[in-house]
N, CA, C and O atoms as CSV, one atom per row, in Angstrom:
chain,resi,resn,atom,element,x,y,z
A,1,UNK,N,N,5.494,-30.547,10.700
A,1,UNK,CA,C,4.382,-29.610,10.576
A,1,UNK,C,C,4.818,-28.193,10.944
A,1,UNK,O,O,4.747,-27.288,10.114
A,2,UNK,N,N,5.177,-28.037,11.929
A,2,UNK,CA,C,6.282,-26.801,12.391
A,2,UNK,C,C,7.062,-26.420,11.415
A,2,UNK,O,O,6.817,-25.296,10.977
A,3,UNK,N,N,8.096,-27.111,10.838
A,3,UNK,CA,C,8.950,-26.591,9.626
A,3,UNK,C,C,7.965,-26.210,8.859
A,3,UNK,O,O,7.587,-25.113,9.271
A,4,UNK,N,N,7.272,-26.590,7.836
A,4,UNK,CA,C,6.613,-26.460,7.265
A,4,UNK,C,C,5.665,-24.792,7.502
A,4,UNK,O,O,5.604,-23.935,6.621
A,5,UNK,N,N,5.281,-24.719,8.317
A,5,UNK,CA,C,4.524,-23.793,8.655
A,5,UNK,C,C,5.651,-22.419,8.893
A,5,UNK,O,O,5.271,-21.292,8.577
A,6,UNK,N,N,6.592,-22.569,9.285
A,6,UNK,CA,C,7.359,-21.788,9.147
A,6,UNK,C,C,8.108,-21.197,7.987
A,6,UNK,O,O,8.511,-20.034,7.953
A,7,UNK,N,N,8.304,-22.348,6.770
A,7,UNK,CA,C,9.239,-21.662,5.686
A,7,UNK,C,C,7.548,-21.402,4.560
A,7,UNK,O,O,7.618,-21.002,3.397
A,8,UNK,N,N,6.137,-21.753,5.299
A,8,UNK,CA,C,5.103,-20.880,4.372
A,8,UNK,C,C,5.043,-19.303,4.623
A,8,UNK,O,O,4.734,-18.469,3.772
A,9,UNK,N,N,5.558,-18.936,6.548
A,9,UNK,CA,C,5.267,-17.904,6.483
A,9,UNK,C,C,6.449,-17.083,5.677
A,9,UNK,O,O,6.100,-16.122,4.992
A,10,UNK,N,N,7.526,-17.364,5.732
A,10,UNK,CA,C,8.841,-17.344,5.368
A,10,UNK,C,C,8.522,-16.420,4.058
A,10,UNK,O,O,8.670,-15.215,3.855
A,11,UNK,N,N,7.867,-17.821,3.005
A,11,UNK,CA,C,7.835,-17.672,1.351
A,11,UNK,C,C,6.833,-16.289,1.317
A,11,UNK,O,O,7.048,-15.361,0.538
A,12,UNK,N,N,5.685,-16.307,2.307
A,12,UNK,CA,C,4.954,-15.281,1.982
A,12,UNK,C,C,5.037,-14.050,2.260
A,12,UNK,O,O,4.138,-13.246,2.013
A,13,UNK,N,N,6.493,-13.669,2.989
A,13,UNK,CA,C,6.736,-12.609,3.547
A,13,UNK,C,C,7.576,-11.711,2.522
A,13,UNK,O,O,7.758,-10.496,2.602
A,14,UNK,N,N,8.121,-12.731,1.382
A,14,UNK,CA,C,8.906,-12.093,0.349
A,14,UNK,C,C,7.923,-11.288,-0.432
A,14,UNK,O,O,6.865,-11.638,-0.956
A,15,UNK,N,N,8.587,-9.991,-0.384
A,15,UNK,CA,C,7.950,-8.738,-1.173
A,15,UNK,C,C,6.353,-8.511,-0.993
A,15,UNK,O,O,5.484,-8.470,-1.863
A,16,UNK,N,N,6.269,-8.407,0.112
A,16,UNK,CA,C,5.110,-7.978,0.833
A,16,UNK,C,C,4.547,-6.408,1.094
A,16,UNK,O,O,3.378,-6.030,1.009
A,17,UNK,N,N,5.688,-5.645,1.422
A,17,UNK,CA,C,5.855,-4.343,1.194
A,17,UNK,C,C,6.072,-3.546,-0.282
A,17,UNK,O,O,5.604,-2.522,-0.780
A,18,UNK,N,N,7.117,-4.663,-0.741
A,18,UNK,CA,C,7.650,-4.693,-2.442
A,18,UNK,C,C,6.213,-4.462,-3.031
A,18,UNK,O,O,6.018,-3.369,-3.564
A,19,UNK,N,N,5.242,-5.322,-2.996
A,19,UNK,CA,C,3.923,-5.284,-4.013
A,19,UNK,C,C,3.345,-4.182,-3.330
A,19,UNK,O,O,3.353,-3.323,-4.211
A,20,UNK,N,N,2.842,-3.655,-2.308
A,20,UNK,CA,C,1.884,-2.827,-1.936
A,20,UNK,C,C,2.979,-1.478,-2.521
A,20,UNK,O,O,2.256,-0.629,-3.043
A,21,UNK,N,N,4.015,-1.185,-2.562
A,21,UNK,CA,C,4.942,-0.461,-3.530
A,21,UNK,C,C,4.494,-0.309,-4.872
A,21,UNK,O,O,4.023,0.696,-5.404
A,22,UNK,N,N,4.679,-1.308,-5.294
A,22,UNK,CA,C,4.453,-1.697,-6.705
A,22,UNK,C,C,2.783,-1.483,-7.371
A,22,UNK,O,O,2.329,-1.235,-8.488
A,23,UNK,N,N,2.148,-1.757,-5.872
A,23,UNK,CA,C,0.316,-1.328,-6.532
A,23,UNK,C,C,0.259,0.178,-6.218
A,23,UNK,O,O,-0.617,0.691,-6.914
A,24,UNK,N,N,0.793,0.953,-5.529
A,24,UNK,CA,C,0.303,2.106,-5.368
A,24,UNK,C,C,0.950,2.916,-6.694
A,24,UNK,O,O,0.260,3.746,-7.286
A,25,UNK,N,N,2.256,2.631,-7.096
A,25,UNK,CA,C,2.840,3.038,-8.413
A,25,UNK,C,C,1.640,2.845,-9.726
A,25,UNK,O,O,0.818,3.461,-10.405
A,26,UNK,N,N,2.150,1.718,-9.526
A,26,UNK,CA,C,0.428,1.378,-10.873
A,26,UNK,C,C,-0.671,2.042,-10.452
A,26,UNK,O,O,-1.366,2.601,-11.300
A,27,UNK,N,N,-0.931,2.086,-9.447
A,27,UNK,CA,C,-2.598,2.904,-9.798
A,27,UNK,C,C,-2.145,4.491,-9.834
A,27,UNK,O,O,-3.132,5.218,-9.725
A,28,UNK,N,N,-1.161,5.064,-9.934
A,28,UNK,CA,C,-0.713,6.498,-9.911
A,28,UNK,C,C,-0.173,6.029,-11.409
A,28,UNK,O,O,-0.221,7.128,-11.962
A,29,UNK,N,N,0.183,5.353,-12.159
A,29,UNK,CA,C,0.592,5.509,-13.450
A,29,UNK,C,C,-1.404,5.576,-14.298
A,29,UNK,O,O,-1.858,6.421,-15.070
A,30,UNK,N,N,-2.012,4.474,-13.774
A,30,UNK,CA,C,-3.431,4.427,-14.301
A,30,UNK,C,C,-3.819,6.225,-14.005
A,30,UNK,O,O,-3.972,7.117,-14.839
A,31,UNK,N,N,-3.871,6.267,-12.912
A,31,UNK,CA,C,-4.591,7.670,-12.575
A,31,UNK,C,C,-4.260,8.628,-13.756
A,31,UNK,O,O,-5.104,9.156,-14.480
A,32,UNK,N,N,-2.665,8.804,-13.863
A,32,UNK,CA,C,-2.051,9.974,-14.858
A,32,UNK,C,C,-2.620,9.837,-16.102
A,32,UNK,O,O,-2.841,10.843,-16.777
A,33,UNK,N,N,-3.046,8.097,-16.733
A,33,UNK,CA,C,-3.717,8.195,-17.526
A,33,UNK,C,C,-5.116,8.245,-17.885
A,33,UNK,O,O,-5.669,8.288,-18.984
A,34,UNK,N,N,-5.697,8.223,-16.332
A,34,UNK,CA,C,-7.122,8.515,-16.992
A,34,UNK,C,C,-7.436,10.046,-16.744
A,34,UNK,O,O,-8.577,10.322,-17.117
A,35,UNK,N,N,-6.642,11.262,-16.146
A,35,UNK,CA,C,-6.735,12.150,-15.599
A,35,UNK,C,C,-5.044,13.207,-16.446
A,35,UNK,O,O,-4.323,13.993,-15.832
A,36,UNK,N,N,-4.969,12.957,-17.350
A,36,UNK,CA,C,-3.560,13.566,-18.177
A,36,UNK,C,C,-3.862,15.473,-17.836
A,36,UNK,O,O,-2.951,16.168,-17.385
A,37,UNK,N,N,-4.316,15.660,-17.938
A,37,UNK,CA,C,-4.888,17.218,-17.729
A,37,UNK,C,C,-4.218,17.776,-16.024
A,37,UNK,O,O,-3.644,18.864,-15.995
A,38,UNK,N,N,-4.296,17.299,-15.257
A,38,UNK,CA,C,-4.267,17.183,-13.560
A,38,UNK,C,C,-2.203,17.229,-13.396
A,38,UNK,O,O,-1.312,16.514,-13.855
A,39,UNK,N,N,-2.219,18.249,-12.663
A,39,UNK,CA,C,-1.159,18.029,-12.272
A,39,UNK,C,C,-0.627,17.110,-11.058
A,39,UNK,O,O,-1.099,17.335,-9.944
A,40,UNK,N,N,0.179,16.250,-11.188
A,40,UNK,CA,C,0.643,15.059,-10.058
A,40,UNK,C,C,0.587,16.181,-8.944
A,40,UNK,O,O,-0.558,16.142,-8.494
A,41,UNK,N,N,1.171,16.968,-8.429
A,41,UNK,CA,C,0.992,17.405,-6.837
A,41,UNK,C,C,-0.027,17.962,-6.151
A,41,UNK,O,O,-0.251,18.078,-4.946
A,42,UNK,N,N,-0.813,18.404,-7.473
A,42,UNK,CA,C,-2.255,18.983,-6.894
A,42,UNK,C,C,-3.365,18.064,-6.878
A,42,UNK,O,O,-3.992,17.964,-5.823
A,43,UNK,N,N,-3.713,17.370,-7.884
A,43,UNK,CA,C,-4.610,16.318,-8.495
A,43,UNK,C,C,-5.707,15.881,-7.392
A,43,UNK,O,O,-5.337,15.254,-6.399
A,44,UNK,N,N,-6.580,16.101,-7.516
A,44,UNK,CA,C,-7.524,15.191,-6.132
A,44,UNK,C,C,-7.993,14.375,-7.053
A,44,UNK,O,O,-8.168,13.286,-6.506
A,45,UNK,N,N,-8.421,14.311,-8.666
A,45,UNK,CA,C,-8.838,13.589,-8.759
A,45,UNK,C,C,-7.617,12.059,-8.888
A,45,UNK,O,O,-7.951,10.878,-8.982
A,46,UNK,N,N,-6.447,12.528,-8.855
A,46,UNK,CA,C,-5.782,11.390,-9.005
A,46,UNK,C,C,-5.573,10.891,-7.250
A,46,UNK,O,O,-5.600,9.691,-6.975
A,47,UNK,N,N,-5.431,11.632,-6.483
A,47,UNK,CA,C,-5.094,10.790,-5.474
A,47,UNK,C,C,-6.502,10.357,-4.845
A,47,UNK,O,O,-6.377,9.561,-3.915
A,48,UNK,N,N,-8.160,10.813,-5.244
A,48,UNK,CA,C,-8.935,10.217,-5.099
A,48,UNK,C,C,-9.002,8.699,-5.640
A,48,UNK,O,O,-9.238,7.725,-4.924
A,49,UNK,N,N,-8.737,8.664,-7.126
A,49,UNK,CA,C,-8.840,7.562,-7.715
A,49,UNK,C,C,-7.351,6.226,-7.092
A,49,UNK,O,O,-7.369,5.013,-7.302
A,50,UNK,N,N,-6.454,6.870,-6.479
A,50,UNK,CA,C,-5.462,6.359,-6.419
A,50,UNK,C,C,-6.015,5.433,-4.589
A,50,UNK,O,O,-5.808,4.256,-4.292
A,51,UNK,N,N,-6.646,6.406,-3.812
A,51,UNK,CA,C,-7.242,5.761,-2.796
A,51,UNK,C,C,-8.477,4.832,-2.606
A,51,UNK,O,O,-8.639,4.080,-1.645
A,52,UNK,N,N,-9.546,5.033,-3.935
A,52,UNK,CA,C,-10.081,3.896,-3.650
A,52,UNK,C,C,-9.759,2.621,-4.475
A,52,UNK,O,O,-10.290,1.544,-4.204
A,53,UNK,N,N,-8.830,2.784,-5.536
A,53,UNK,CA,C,-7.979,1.415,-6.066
A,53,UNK,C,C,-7.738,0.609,-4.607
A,53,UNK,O,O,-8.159,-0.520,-4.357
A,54,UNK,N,N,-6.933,1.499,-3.680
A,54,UNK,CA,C,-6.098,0.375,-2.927
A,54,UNK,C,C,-7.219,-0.101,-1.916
A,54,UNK,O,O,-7.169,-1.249,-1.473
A,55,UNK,N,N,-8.234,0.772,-1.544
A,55,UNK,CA,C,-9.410,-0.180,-1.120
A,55,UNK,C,C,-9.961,-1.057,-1.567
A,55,UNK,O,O,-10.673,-1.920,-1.053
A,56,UNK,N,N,-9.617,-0.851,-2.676
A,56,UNK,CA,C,-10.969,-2.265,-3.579
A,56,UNK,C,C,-9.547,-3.594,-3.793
A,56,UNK,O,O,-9.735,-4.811,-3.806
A,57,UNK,N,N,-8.456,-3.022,-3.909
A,57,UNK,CA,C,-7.246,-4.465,-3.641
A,57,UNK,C,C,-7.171,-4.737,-2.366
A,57,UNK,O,O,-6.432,-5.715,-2.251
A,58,UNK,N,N,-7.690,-4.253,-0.968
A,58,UNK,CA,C,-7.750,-4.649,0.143
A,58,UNK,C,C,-6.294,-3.877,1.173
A,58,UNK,O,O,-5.331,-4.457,1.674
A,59,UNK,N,N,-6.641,-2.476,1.191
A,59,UNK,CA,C,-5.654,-1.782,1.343
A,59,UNK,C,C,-6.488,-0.659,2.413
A,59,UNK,O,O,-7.190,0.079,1.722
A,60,UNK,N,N,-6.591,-0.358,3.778
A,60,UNK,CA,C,-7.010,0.697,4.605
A,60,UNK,C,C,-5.991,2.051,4.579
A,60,UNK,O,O,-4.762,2.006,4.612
A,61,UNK,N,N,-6.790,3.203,4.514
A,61,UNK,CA,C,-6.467,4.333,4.912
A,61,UNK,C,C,-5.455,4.403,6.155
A,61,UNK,O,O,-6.090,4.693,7.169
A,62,UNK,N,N,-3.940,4.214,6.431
A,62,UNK,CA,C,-3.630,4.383,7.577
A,62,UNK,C,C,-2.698,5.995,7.694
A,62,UNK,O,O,-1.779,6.506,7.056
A,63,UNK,N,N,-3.146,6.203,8.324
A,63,UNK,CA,C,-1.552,8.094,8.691
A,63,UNK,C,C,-1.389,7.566,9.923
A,63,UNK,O,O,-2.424,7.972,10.450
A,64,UNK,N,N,-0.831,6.956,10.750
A,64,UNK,CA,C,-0.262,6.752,11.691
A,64,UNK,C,C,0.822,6.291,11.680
A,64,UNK,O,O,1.384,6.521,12.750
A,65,UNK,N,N,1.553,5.620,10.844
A,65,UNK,CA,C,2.909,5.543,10.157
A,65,UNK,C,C,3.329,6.217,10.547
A,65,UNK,O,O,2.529,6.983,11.085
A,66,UNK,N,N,4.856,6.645,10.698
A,66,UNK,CA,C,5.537,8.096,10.939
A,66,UNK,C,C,6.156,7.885,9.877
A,66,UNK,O,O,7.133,8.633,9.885
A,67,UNK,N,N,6.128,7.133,8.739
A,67,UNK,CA,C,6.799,7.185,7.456
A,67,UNK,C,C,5.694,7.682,6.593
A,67,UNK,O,O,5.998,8.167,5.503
A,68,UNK,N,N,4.207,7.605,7.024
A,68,UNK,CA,C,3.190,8.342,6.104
A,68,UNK,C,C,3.409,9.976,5.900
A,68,UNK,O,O,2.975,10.568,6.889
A,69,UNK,N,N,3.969,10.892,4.879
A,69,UNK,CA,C,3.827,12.009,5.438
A,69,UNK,C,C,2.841,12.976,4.773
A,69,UNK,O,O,2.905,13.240,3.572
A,70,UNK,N,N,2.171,13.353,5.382
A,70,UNK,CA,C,0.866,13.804,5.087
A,70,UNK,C,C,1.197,15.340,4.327
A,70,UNK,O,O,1.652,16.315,4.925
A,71,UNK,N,N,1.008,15.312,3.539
A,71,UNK,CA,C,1.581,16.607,2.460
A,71,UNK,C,C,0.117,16.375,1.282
A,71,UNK,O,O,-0.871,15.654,1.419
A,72,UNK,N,N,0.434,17.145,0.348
A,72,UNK,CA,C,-0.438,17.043,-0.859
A,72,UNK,C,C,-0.301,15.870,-1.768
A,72,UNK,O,O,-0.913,15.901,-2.835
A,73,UNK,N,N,0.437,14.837,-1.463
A,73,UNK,CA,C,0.578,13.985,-2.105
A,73,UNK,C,C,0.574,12.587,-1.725
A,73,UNK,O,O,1.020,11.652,-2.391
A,74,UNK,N,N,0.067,12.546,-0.677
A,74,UNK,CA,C,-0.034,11.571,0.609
A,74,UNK,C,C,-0.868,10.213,0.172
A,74,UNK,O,O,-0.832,9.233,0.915
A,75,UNK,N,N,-1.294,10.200,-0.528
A,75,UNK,CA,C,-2.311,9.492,-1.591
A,75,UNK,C,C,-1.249,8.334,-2.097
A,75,UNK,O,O,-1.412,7.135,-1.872
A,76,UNK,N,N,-0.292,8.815,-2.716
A,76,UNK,CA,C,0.551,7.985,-3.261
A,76,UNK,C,C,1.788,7.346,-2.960
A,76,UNK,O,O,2.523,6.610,-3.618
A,77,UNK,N,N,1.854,7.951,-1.436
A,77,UNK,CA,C,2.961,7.270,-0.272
A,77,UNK,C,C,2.363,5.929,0.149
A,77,UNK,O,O,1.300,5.820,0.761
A,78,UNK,N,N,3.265,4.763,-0.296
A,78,UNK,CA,C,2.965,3.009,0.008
A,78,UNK,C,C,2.845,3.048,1.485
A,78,UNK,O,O,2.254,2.084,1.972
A,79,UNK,N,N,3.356,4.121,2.450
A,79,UNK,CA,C,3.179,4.089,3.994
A,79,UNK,C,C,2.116,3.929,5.033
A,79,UNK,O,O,1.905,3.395,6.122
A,80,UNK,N,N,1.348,4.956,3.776
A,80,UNK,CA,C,-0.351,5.370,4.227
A,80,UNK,C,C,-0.925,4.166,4.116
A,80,UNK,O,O,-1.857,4.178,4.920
A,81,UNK,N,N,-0.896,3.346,3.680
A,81,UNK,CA,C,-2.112,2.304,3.470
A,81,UNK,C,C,-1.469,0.892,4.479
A,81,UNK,O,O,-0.255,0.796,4.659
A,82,UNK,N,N,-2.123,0.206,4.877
A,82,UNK,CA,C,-2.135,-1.085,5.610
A,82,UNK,C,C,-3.154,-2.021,5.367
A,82,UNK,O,O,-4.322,-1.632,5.332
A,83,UNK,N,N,-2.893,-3.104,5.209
A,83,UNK,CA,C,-3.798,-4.319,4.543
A,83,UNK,C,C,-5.047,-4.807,5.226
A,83,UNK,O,O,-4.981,-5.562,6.196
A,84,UNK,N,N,-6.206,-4.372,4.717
A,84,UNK,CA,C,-7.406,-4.791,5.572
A,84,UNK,C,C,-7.444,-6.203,6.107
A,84,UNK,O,O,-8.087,-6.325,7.150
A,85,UNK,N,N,-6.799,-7.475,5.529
A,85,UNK,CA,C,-7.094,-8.469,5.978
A,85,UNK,C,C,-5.974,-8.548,7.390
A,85,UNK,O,O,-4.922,-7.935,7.569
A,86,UNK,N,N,-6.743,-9.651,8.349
A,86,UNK,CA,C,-6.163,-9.472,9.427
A,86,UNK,C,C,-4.344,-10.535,9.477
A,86,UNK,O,O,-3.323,-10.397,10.150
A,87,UNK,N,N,-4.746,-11.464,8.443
A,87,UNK,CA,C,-3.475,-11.952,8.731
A,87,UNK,C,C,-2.525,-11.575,7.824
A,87,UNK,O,O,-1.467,-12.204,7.857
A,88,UNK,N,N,-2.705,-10.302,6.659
A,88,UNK,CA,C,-2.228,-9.618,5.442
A,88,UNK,C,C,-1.391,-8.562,6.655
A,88,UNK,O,O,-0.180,-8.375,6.536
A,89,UNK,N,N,-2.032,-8.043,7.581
A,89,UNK,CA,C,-1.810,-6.999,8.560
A,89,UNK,C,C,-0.611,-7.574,9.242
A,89,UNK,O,O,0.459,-6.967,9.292
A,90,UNK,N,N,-0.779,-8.593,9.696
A,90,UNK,CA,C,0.100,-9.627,10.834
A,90,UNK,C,C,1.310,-9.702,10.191
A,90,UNK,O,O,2.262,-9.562,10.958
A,91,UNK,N,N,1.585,-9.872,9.060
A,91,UNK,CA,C,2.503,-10.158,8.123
A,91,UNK,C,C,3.047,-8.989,7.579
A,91,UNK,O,O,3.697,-9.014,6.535
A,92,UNK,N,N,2.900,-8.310,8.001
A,92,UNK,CA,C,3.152,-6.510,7.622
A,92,UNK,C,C,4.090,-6.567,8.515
A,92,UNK,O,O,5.295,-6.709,8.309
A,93,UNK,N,N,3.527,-6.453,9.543
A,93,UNK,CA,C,4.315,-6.336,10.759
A,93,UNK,C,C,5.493,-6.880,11.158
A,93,UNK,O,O,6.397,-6.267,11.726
A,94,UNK,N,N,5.485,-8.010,10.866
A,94,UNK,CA,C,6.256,-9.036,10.851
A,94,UNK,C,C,7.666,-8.470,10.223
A,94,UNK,O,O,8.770,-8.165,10.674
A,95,UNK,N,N,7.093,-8.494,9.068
A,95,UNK,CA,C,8.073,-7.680,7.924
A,95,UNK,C,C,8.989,-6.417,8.307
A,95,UNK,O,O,10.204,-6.246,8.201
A,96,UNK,N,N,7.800,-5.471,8.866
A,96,UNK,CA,C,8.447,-4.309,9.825
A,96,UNK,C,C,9.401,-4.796,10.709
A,96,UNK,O,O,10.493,-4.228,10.723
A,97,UNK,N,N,9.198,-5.764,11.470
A,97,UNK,CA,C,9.909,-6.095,12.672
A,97,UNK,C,C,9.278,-5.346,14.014
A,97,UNK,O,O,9.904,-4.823,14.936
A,98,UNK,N,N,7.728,-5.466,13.819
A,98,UNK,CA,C,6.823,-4.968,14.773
A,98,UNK,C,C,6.214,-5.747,15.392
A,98,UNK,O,O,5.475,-5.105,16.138
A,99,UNK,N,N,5.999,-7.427,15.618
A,99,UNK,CA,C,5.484,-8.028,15.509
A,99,UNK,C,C,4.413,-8.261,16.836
A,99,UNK,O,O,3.568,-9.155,16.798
């Protein structure tokens, strides 16, 4: 039961950071296309639309990162955000080597 429970957390730890990467890219490729007019560094409406995507995939507002860096484009740094669910969070960490 122990093994077991260990190579689940194991499997689920692969590309954990990788996808929350990978969703903030996609919703900044969606944004450019629903917003083509907007320039990427200024855009509020893209990094508006780009911040409540990752809320509605289950993604919190975080700047406490020291890898978040808060500039005009902060919206689309994978740093800023941290996973609302609590054991999505746990597993973050983990990953970090924060645990």
């Amino acid at each position: 039961m122990n093994r077991a429970f260990i190579i689940l957390i194991a499997l689920s730890l692969s590309g954990c950071f990788a996808d929350q990467e990978q969703l903030v890219a996609s919703r900044e490729f969606d944004a450019l296309q629903n917003y083509p007019r907007e320039h990427l560094a200024t855009g509020a409406y893209i990094g508006d639309y780009i911040l409540s995507c990752m809320k509605a995939n289950g993604y919190d507002w975080n700047l406490i990162d020291k890898r978040c860096q808060v500039n005009t484009t902060v919206e689309r740094n994978p740093y800023c955000y941290t996973p609302n669910n609590w054991l999505d969070r746990l597993l973050n960490l983990i990953e970090e080597g924060k645990p």
